[in-house]
ROTOR-852170 format. One record per residue (C-alpha): residue in three letters; residue number from 1; x, y, z. Coordinates in nm, 2 decimals, always signed. Layout:
BEGIN
aa: Ala, i: NUM, px: X, py: Y, pz: Z
...
This chain:
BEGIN
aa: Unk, i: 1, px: +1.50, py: +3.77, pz: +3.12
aa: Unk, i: 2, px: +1.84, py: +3.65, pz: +3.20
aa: Unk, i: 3, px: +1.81, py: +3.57, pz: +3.57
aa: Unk, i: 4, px: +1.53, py: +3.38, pz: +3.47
aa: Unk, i: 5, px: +1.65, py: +3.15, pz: +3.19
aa: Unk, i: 6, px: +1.94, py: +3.09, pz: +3.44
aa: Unk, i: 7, px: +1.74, py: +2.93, pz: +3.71
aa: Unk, i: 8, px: +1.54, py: +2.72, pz: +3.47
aa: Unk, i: 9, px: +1.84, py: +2.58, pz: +3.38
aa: Unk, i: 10, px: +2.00, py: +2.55, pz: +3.71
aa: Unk, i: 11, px: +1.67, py: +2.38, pz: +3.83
aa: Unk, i: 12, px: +1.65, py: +2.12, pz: +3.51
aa: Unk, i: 13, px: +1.99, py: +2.01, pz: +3.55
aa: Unk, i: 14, px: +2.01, py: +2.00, pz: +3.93
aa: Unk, i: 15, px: +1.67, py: +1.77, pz: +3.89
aa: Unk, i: 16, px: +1.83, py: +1.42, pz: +3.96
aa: Unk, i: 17, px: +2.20, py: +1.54, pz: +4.01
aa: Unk, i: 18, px: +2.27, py: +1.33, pz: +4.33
aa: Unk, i: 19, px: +2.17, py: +1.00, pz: +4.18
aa: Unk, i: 20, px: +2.41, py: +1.07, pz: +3.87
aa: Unk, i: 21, px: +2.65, py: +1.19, pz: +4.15
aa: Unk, i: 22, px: +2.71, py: +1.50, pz: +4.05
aa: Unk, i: 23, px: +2.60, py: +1.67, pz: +4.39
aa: Unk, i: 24, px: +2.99, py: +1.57, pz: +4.60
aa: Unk, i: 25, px: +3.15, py: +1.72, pz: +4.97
aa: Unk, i: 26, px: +3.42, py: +1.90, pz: +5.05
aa: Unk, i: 27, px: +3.57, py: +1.96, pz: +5.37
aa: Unk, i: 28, px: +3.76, py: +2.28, pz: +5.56
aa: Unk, i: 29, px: +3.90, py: +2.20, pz: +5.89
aa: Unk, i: 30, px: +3.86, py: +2.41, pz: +6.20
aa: Unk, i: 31, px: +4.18, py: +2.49, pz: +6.37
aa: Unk, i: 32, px: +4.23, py: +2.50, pz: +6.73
aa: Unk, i: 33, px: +4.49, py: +2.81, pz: +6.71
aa: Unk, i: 34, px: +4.56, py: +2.79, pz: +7.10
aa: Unk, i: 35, px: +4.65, py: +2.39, pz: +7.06
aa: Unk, i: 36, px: +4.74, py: +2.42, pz: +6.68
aa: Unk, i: 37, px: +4.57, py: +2.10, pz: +6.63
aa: Unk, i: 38, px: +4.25, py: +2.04, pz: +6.39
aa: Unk, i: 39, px: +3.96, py: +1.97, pz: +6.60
aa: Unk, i: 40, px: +3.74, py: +1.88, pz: +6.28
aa: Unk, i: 41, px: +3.59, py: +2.02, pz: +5.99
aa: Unk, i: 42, px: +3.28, py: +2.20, pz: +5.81
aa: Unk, i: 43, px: +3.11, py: +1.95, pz: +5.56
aa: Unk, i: 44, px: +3.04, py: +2.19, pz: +5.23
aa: Unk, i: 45, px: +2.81, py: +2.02, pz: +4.93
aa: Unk, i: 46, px: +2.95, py: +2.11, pz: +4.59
aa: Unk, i: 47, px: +2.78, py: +2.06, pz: +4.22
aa: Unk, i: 48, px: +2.99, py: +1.98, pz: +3.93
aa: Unk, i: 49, px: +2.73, py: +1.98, pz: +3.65
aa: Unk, i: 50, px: +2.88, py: +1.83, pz: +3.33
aa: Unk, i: 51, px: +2.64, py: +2.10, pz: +3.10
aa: Unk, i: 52, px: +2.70, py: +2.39, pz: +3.39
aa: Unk, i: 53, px: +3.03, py: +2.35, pz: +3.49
aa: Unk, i: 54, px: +3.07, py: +2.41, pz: +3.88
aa: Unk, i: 55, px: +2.80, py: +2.62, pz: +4.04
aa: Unk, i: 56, px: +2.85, py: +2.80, pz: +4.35
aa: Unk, i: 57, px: +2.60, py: +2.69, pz: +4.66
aa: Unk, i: 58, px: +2.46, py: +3.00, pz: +4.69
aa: Unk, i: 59, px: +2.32, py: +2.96, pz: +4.36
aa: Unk, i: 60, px: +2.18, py: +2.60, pz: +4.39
aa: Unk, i: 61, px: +2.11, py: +2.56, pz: +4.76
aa: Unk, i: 62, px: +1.82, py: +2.79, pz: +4.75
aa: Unk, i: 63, px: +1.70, py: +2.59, pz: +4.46
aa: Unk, i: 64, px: +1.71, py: +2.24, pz: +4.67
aa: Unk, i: 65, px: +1.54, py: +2.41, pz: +4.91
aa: Unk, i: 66, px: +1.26, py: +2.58, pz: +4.72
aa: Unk, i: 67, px: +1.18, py: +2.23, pz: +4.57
aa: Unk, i: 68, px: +1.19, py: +2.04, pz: +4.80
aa: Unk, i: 69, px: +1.51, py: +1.82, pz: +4.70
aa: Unk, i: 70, px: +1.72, py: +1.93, pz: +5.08
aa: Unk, i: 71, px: +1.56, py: +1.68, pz: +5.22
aa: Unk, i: 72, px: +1.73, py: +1.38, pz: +5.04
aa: Unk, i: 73, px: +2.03, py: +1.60, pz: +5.00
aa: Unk, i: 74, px: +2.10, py: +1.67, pz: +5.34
aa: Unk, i: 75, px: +2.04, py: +1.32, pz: +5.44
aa: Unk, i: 76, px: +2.31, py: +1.21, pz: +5.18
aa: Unk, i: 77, px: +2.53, py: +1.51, pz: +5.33
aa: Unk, i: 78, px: +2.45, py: +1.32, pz: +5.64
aa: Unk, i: 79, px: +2.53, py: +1.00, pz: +5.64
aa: Unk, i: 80, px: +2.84, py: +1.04, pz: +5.41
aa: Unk, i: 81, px: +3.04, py: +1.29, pz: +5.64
aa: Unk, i: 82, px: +2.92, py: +1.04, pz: +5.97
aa: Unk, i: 83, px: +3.08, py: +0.73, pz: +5.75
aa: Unk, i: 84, px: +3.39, py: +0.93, pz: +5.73
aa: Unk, i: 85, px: +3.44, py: +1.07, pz: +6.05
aa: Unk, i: 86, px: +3.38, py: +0.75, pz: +6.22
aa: Unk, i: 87, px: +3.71, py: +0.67, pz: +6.06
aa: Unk, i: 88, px: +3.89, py: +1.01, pz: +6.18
aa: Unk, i: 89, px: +3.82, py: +0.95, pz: +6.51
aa: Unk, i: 90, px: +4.06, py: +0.67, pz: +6.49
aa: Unk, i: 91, px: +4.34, py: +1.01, pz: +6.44
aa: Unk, i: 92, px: +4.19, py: +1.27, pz: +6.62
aa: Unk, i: 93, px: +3.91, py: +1.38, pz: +6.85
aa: Unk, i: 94, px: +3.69, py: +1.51, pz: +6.55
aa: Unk, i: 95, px: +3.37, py: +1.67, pz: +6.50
aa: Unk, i: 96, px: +3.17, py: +1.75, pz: +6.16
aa: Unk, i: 97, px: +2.98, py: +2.04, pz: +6.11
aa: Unk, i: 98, px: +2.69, py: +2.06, pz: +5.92
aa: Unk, i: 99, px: +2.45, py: +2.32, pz: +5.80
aa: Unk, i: 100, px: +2.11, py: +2.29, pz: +5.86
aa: Unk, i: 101, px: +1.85, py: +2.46, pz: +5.60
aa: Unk, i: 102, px: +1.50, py: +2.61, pz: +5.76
aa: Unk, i: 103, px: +1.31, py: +2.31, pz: +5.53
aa: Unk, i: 104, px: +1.56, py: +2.05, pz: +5.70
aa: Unk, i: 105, px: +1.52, py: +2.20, pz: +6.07
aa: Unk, i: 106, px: +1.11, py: +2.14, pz: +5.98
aa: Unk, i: 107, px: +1.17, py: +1.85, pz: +5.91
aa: Unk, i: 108, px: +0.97, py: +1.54, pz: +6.17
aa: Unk, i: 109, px: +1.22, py: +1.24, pz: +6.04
aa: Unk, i: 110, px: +1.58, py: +1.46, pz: +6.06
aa: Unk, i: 111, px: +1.59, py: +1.38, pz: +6.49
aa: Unk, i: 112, px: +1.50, py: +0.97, pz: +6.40
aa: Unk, i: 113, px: +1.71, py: +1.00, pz: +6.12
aa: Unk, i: 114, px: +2.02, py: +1.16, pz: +6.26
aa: Unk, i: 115, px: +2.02, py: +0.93, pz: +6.53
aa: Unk, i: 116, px: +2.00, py: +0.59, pz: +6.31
aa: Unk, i: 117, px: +2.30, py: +0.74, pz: +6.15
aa: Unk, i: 118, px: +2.49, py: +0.75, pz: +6.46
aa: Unk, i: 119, px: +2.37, py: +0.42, pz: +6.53
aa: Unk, i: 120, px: +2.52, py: +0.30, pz: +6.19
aa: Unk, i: 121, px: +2.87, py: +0.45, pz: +6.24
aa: Unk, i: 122, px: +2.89, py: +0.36, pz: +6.61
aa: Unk, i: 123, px: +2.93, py: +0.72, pz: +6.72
aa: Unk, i: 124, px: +2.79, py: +0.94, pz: +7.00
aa: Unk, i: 125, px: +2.60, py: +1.24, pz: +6.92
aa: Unk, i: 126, px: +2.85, py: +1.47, pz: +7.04
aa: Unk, i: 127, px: +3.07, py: +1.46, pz: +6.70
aa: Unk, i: 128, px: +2.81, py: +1.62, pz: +6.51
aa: Unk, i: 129, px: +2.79, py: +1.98, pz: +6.54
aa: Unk, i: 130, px: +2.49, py: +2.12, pz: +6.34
aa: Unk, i: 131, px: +2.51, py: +2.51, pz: +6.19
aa: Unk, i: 132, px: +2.24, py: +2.74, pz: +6.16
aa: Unk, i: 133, px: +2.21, py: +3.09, pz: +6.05
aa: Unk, i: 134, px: +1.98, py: +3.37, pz: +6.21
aa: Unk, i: 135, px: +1.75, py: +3.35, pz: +5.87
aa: Unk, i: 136, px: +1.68, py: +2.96, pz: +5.95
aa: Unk, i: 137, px: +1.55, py: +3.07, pz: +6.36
aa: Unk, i: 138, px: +1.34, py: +3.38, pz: +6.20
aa: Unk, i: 139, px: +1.04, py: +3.21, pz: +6.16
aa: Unk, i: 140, px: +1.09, py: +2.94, pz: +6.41
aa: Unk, i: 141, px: +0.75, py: +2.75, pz: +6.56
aa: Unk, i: 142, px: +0.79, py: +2.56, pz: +6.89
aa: Unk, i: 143, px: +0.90, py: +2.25, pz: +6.65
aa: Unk, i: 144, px: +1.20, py: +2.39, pz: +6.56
aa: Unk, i: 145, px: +1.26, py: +2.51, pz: +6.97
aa: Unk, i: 146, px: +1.20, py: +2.10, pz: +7.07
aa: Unk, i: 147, px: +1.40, py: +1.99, pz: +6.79
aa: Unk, i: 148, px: +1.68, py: +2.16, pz: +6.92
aa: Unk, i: 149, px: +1.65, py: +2.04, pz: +7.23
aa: Unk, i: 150, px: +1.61, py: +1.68, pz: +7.17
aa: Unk, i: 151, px: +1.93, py: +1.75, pz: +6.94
aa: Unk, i: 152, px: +2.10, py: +1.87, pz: +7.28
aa: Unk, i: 153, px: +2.01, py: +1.60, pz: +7.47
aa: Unk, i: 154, px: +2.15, py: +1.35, pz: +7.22
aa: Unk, i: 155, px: +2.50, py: +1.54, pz: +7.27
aa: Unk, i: 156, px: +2.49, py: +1.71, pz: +6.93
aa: Unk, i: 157, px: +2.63, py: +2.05, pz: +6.94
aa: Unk, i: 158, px: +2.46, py: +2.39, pz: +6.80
aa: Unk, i: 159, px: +2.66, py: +2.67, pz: +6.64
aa: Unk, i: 160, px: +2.46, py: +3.00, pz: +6.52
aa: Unk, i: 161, px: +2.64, py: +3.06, pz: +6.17
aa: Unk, i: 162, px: +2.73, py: +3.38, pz: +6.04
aa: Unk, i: 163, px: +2.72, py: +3.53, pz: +6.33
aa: Unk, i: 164, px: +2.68, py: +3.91, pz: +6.34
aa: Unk, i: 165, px: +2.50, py: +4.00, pz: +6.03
aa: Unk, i: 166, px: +2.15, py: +3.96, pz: +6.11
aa: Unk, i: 167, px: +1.90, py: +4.13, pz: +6.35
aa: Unk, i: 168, px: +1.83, py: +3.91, pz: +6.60
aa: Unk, i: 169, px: +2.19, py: +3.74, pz: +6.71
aa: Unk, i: 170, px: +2.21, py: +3.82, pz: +7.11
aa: Unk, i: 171, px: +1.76, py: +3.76, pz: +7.18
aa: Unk, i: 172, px: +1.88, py: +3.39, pz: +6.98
aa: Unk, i: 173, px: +2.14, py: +3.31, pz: +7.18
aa: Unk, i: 174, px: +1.94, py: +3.35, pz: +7.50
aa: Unk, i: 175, px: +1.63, py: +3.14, pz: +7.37
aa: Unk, i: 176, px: +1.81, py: +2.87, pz: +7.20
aa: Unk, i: 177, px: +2.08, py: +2.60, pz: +7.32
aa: Unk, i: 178, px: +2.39, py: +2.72, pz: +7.10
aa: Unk, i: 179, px: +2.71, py: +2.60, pz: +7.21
aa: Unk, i: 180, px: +2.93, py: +2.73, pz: +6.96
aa: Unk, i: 181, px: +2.94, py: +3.14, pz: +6.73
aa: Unk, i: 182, px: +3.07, py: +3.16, pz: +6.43
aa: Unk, i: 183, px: +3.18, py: +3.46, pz: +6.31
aa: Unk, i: 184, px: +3.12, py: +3.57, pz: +5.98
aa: Unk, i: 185, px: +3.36, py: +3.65, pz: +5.77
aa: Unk, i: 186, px: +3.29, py: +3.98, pz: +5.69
aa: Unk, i: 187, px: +3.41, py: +4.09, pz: +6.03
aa: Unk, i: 188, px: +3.73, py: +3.92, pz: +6.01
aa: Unk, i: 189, px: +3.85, py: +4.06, pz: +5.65
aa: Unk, i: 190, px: +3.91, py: +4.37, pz: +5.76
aa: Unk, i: 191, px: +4.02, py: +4.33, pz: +6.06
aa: Unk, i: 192, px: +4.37, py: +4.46, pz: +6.07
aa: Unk, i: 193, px: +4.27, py: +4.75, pz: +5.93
aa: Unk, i: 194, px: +3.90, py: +4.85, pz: +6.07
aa: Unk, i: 195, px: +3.96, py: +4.92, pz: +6.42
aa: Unk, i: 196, px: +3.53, py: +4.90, pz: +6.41
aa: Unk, i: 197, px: +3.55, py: +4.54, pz: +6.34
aa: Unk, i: 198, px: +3.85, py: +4.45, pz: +6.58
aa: Unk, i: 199, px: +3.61, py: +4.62, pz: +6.84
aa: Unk, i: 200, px: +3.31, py: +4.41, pz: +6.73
aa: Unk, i: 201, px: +3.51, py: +4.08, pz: +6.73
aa: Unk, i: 202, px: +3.66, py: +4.17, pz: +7.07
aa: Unk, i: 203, px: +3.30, py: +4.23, pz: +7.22
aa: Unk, i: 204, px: +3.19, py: +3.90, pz: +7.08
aa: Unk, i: 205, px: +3.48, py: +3.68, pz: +7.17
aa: Unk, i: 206, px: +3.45, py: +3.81, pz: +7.58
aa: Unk, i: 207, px: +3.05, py: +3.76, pz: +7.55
aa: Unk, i: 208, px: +3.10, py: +3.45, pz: +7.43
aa: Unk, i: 209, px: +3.32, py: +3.33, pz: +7.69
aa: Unk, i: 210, px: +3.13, py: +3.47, pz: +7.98
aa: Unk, i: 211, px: +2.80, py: +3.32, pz: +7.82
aa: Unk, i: 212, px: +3.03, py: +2.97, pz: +7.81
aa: Unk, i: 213, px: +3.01, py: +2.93, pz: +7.45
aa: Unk, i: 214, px: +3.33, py: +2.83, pz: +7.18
aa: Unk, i: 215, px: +3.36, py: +3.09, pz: +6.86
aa: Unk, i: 216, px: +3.52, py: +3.02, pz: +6.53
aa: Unk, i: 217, px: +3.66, py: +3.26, pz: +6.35
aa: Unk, i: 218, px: +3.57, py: +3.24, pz: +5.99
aa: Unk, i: 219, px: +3.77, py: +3.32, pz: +5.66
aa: Unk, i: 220, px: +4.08, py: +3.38, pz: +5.82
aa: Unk, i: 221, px: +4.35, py: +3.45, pz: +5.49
aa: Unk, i: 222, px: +4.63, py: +3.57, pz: +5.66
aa: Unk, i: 223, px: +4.92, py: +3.59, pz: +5.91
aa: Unk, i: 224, px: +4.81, py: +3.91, pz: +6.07
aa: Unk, i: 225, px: +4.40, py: +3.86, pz: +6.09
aa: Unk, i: 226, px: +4.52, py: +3.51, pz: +6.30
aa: Unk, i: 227, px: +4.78, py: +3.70, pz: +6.51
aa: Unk, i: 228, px: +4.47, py: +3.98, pz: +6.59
aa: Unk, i: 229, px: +4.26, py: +3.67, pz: +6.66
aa: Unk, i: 230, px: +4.53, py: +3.51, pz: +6.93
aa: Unk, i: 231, px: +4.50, py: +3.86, pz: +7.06
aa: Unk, i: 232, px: +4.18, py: +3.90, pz: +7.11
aa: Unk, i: 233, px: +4.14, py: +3.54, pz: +7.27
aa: Unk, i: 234, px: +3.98, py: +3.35, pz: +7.00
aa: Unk, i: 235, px: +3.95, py: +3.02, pz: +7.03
aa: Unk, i: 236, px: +3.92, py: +2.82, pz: +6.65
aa: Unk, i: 237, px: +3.91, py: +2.92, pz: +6.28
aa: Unk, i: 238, px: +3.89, py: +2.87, pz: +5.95
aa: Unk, i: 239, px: +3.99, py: +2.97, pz: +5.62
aa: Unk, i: 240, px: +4.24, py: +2.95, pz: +5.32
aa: Unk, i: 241, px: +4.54, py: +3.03, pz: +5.55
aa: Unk, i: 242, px: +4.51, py: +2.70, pz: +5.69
aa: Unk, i: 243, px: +4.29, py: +2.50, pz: +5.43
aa: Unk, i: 244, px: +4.03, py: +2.54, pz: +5.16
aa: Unk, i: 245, px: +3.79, py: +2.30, pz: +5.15
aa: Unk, i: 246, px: +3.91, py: +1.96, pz: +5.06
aa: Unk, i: 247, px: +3.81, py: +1.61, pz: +4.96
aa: Unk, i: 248, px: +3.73, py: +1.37, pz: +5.22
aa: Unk, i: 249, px: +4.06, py: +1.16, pz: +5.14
aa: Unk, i: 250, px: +4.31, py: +1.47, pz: +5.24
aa: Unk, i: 251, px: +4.13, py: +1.51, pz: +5.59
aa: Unk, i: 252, px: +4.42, py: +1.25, pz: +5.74
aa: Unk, i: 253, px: +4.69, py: +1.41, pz: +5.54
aa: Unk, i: 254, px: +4.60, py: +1.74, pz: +5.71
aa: Unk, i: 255, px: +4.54, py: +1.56, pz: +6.11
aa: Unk, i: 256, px: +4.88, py: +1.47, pz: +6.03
aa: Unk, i: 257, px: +5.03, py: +1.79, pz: +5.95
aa: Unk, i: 258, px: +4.91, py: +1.97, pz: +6.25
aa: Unk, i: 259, px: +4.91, py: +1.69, pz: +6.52
């Protein structure tokens, strides 16, 4: 079986990746289209395997998690992007975003360890901004609920990832402390040409507002998705007509660009 020779390969070779540094982060910036200034960025963990070549998160992410490996992962993912943004706040008001796995959100030590990692870089809580889907909320215990909460209160911000393609979106936004949507992609790419999605987008951006909550548009490729998107009132977004995902050291390249 292919599919299965695949993942035995993906799992040997991804076993000890971030000590030989394989496992690295890229960064796309979110773009405040009413100011047209970059208000921060969305940390993304890449792998370059020297015997795999580059494989795509969706492919090894599930494999971290399965095994247990997200844990040290994400606190790498962690601590690097707070290192760096401590030093971009010296350029611009900026906050990372991060996303969270179920396994991490489970996790007793991520609250203690988030905050000693603030501690470390000498910033408040409220430059983080940590991303869930509706997958990671679906089996959710009152652990998860308090987490969040004591998240919240440490000025972290919560953004529901994705937004729109699961079940459950509008009962999680009323039980949960979300600040921010995101929404997903496969809304926006068709856009200018589905008057379905334009609809759905629209619906989302006014509930949003009324419910007091930011939304990022994501995957936004061209002129005429963004000029819909200024219609319609949205607020950020991201995608390849502003940025792909970068290395850390372009970040101040691109604040300077756009301030």
């Amino acid at each position: 079986n292919r599919a299965a020779a695949r993942r035995l390969l993906l799992e040997e070779n991804l076993h000890g990746a971030l000590e030989r540094g394989e496992l690295y982060i890229n960064y796309q910036p979110k773009i405040n289209i009413l100011q047209g200034t970059i208000v921060g960025a969305e940390a993304l963990l890449r792998w370059d395997s020297p015997v795999l070549g580059s494989v795509s998160p969706e492919e090894f992410i599930p494999i971290l998690e399965q095994n247990g490996q997200i844990i040290p992962v994400g606190r790498y993912v962690l601590s690097e992007v707070l290192e760096k943004t401590a030093k971009w706040q010296n350029l611009c008001a900026f906050r990372i975003a991060v996303n969270l796995s179920p396994h991490q959100l489970r996790d007793p030590d991520l609250l203690g360890y988030i905050k000693e990692v603030l501690l470390q870089s000498d910033l408040r809580g409220d430059v983080l901004e940590l991303e869930i889907t509706e997958g990671v909320l679906m089996n959710a215990n009152h652990f998860v609920n308090e987490s969040l909460e004591a998240f919240v209160r440490l000025g972290v911000e919560i953004s529901m990832d994705d937004f729109g393609t699961g079940y459950s979106s509008l009962s999680y936004l009323r039980n949960y402390p979300f600040s921010t949507l995101k929404i997903d992609r496969s809304f926006i790419n068709d856009i200018t040409l589905d008057s379905a999605d334009r609809e759905l987008v629209s619906a989302t951006i006014t509930m949003a507002r009324n419910l007091g909550l930011h939304v990022v548009a994501e995957g936004v490729e061209t002129e005429q998705q963004l000029e819909i998107l200024k219609e319609l009132g949205c607020e950020m977004v991201q995608g390849y007509l502003f940025s792909k995902p970068v290395p850390a050291d372009k970040i101040p390249e691109l604040i300077a660009e756009f301030s």
